[in-house]
C-alpha positions as CSV (number, residue, x, y, z in Angstrom):
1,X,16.6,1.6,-35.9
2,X,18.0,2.8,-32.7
3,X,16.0,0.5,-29.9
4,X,15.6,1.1,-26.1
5,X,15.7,-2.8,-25.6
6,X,18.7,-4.2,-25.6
7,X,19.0,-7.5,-28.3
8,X,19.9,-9.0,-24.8
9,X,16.7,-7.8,-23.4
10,X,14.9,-9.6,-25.7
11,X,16.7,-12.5,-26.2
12,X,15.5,-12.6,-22.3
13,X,12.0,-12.1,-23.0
14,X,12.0,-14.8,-25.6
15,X,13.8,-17.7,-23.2
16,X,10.8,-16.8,-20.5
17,X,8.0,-17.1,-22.7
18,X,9.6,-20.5,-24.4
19,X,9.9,-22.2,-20.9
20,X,6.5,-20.7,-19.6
21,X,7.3,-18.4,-17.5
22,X,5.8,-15.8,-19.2
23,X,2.4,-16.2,-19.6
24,X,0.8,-13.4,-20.6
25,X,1.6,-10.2,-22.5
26,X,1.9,-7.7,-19.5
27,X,4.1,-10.3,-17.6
28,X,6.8,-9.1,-19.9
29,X,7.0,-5.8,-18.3
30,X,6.3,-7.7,-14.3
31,X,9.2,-10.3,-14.8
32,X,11.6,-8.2,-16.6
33,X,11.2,-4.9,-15.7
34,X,11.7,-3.5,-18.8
35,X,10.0,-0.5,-19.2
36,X,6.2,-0.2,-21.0
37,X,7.5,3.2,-22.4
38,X,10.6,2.0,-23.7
39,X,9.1,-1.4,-25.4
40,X,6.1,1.0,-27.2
41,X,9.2,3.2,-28.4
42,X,11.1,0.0,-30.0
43,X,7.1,-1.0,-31.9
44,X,6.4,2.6,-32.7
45,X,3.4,3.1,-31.1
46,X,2.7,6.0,-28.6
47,X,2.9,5.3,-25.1
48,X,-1.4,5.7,-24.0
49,X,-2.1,3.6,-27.5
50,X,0.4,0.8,-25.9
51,X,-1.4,1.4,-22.3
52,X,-4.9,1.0,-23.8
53,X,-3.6,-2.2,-26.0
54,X,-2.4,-3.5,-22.6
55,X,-6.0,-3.1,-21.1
56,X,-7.9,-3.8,-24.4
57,X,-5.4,-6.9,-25.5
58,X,-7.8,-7.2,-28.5
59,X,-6.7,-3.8,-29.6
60,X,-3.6,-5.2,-31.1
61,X,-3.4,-5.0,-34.8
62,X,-1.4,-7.6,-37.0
63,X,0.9,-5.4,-38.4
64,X,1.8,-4.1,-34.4
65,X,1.9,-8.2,-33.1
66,X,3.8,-9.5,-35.9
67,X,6.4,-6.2,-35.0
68,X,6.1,-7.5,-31.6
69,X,7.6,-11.5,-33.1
70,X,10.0,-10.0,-34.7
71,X,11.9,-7.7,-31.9
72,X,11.4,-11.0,-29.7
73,X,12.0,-13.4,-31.9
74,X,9.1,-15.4,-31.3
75,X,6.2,-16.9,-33.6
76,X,3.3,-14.9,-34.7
77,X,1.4,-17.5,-32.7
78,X,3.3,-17.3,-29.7
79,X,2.6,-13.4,-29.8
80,X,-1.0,-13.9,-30.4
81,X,-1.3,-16.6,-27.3
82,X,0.4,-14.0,-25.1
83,X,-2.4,-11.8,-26.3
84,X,-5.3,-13.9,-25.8
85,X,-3.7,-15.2,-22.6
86,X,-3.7,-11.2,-21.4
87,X,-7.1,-10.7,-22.5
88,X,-8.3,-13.8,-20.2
89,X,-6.2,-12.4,-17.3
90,X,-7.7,-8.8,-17.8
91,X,-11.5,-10.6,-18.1
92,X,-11.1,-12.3,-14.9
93,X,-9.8,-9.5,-12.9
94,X,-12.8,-7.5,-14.6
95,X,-15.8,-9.1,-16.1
96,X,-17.7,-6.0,-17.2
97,X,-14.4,-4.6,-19.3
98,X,-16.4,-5.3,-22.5
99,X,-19.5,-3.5,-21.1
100,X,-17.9,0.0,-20.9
């Protein structure tokens, strides 16, 4: 698998999300700056699915967050509270994104 994050990239990600400073899923792109597109390359998902996931955190599939553990490597859970923790912040900054 040729992937557009680096192992060291990752290894990164993982050591800010085990001492809390990353919180949420879309803070992995804000802290790093490692590229949206290149991340949804490396899970093999199209770049405007990944964009909608990122807006619709719920969206994820198991299959696509336990691909996500694995290029981190992180816990399943860890993955899913980065998820949860994204839908929260995407609730708060709008309440209605359910209602459309």
């Amino acid at each position: 698998m040729n992937r557009k994050v680096s192992k060291e990239q990752y290894e990164t990600i993982k050591v800010l999300i085990e001492t809390g400073n990353i919180k949420t899923f879309n803070q992995i792109f804000t802290v790093t700056g490692i590229k949206r597109t290149n991340f949804a390359d490396d899970i093999g998902m199209n770049y405007q699915t990944f964009m909608y996931r990122l807006k619709h955190p719920g969206s994820f599939s198991y299959k696509e967050s336990f691909i996500i553990a694995y290029l981190i490597g992180i816990s399943k859970e860890a993955v899913s509270r980065l998820i949860i923790a994204q839908s929260e912040d995407n609730s708060i900054q709008n309440p209605l994104q359910d209602k459309e």
